[in-house]
C-alpha positions in Angstrom: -69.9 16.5 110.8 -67.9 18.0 107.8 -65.0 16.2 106.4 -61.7 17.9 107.1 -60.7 17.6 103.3 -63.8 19.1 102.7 -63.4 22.3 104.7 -59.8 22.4 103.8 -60.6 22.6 100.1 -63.1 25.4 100.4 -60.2 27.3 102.3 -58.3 26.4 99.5 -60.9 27.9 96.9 -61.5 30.9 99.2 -58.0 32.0 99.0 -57.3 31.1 95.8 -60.4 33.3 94.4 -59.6 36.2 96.5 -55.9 36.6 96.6 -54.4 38.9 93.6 -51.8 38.2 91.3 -50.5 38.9 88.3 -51.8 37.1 85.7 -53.5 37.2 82.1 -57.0 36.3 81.1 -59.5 35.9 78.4 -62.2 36.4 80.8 -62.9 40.0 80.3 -65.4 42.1 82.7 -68.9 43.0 81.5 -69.1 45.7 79.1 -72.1 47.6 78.9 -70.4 48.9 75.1 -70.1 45.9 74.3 -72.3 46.4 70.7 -69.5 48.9 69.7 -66.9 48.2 67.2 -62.8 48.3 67.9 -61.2 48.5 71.5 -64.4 49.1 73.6 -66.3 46.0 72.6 -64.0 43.9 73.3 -64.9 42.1 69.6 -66.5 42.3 66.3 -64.5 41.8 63.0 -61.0 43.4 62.7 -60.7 44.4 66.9 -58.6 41.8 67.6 -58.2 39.3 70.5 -58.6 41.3 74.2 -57.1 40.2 76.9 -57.3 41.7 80.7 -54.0 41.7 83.0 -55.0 41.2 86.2 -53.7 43.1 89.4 -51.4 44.9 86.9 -50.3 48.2 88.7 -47.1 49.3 88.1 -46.3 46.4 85.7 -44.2 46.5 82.0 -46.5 44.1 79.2 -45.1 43.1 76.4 -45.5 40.5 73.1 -43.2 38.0 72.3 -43.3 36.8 68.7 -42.0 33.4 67.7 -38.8 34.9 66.7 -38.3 36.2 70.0 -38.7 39.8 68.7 -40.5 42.2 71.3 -43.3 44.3 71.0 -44.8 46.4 73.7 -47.8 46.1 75.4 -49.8 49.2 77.0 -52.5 47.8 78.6 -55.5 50.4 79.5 -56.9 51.4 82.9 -59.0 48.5 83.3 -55.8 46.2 82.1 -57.4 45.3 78.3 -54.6 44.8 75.4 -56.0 43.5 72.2 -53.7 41.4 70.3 -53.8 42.3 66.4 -52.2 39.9 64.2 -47.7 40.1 63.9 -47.9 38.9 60.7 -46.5 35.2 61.7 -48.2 32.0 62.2 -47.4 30.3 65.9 -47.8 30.8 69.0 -47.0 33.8 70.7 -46.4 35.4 74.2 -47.9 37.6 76.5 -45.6 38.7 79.1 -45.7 40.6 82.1 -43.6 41.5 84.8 -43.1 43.8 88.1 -40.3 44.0 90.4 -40.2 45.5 93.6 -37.6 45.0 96.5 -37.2 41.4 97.4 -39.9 40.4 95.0 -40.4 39.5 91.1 -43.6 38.6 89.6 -44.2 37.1 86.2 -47.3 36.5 84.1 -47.4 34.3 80.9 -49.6 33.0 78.4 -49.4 31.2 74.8 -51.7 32.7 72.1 -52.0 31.3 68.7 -52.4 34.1 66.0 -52.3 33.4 62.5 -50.2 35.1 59.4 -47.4 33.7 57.5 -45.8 30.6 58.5 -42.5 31.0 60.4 -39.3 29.0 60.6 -39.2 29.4 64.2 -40.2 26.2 65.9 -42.7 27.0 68.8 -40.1 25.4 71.3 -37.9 28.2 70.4 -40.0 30.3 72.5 -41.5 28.0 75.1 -37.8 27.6 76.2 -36.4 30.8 76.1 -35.3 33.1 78.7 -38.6 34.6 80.0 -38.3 34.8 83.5 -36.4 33.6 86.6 -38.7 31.3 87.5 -40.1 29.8 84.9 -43.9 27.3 84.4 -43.1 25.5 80.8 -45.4 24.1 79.0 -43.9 20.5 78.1 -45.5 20.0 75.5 -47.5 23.3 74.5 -50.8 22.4 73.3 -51.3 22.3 69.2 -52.9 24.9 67.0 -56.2 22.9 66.2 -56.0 21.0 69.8 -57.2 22.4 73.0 -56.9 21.8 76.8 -59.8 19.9 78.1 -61.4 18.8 80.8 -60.4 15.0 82.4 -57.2 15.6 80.2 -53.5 15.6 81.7 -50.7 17.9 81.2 -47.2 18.2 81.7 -45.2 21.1 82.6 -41.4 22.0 83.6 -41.2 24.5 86.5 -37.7 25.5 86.2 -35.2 28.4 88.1 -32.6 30.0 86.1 -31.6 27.8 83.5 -32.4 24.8 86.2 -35.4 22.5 86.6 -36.2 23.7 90.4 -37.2 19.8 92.5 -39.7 20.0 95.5 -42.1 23.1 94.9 -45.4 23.1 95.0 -47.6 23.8 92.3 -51.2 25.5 92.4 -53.9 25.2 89.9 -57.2 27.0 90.4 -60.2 27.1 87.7 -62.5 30.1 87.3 -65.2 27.2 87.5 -63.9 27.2 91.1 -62.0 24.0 91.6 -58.3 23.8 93.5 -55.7 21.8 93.1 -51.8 21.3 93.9 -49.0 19.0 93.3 -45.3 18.8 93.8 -42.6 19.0 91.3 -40.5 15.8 91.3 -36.3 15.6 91.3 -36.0 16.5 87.6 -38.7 19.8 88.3 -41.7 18.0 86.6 -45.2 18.2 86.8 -48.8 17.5 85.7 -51.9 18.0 86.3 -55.3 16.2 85.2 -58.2 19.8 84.5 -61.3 19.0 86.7 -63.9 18.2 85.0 -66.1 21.1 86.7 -68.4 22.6 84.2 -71.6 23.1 86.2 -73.7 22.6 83.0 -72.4 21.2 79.5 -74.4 21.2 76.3 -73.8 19.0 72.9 -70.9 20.0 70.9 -68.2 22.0 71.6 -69.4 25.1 70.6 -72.2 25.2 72.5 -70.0 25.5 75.9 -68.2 28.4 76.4 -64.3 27.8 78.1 -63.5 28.1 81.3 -59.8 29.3 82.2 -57.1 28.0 84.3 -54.2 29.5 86.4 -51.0 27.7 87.4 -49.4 29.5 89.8 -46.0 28.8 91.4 -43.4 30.9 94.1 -39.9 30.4 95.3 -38.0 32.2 97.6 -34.2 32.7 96.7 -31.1 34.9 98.2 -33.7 36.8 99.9 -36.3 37.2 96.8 -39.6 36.2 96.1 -40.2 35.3 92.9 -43.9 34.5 91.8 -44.9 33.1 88.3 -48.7 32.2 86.9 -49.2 30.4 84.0 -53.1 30.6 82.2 -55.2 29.6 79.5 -58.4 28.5 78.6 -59.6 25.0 78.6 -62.5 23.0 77.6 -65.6 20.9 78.5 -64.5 17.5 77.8 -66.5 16.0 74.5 -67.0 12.4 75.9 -70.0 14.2 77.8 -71.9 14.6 74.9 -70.3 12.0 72.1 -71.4 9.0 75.4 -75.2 10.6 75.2 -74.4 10.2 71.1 -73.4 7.5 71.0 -76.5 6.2 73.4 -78.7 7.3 70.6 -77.2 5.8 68.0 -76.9 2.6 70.0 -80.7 3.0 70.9 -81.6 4.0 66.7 -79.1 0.8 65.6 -81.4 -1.3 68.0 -85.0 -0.3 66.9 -83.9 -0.5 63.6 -82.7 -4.0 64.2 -85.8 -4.5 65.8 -87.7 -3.6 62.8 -85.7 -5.9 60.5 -86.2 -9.3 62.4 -90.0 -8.4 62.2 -90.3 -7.8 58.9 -87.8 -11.0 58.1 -89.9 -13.4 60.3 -93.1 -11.5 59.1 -91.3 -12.2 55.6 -90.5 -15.9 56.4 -94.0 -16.5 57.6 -95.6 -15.7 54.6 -93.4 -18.1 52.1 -94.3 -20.4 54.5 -98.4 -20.0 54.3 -97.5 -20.0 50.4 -95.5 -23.3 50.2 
């Protein structure tokens, strides 16, 4: 017979696969141009970053620098931007939003593009007025570290300019996995990323990431408001520093090994000698 959780966490991945929202990610669809330079191959040197908005119909894009200053966003048919570089070194914002009676839906992600440093603290823009209901970041991640896999993370889901208690939080991985948790009294959260790379190779460049999507919705004076969080995350390095450091152990052991031989084959011979 099939556990219960069992079946109720493939419900769980089912719906979280299949139902739309808005949201942002690296994870572009094939592109059989991809060999071509500038917008349509999604890469190659000078082309940018590309990103996809998902389920974006009828939605208004835009970039928020670390000053706060906005830029537009006009994402294509298909729902590609590319990010060139604003000249400032931080994080930025990518920011999306569609209204619609009784409903308001928000999509963010932090990007890291380089330039000239800036006096603006990245905690300028984490907490500023993006939306209604608002997934923070608390702390965002550092420029040279990354989410990983097995590691925790905090965020702040707040309403308004209040931390909002009691409301469920979903994460889903493009690996597959599912999870949920509750904010506490002071609108809290965190999550641990599964550790659910099917296959994971030495070194960190040798795995590609995988992305995550928080998601989170509250219903207020007769509005919906719905708000996803994403970024990429990756395969957690103890997989392959454990197997390196196996080796090592296994090397530092025959070459121990070696040297008692040699020092008792060593020790035997002064004593033929004497």
């Amino acid at each position: 017979m099939i556990p219960r959780t069992l079946i109720l966490t493939a419900l769980l991945a089912l719906t979280g696969t299949t139902q739309a929202a808005l949201s942002w990610s690296s994870q572009l669809p094939p592109n059989p141009h991809a060999d071509h330079a500038g917008h349509g191959g999604h890469g190659g040197r000078g082309a940018g970053t590309p990103f996809i908005l998902r389920d974006g119909d009828g939605a208004t894009a835009q970039l928020r620098l670390p000053t706060l200053v906005r830029r537009a966003l006009e994402p294509d048919a298909q729902g590609l931007v590319t990010l060139q570089p604003s000249g400032l070194l931080s994080y930025h914002l990518l920011l999306a939003t569609r209204s619609s009676p009784g409903r308001e839906e928000v999509a963010l992600r932090y990007h890291y593009l380089n330039g000239k440093p800036s006096d603006a603290s990245p905690s300028l823009l984490v907490n500023s007025r993006k939306a209604t209901l608002d997934i923070i970041p608390a702390p965002l991640t550092r420029e040279h570290q990354r989410y990983q896999a097995n590691g925790a993370y905090h965020y702040l889901l707040r309403y308004g300019d209040l931390p909002l208690a009691n409301t469920e939080v979903r994460l889903t991985t493009s690996n597959g996995s599912v999870l949920s948790t509750t904010s506490d009294h002071r609108g809290r959260l965190s999550f641990t990323l599964p550790d659910d790379f099917p296959e994971v190779q030495a070194g960190r460049g040798a795995n590609r990431p995988a992305e995550f999507l928080l998601s989170a919705t509250h219903t207020q004076a007769g509005t919906q408001h719905l708000t996803t969080l994403s970024a990429d995350y990756h395969a957690d390095p103890a997989h392959w520093r454990s197997a390196l450091g196996g080796w090592l152990a296994l090397l530092g052991g025959f070459v121990g090994g070696l040297a008692v031989v040699q020092f008792s084959r060593n020790s035997s011979e002064e004593n033929a000698r004497d």
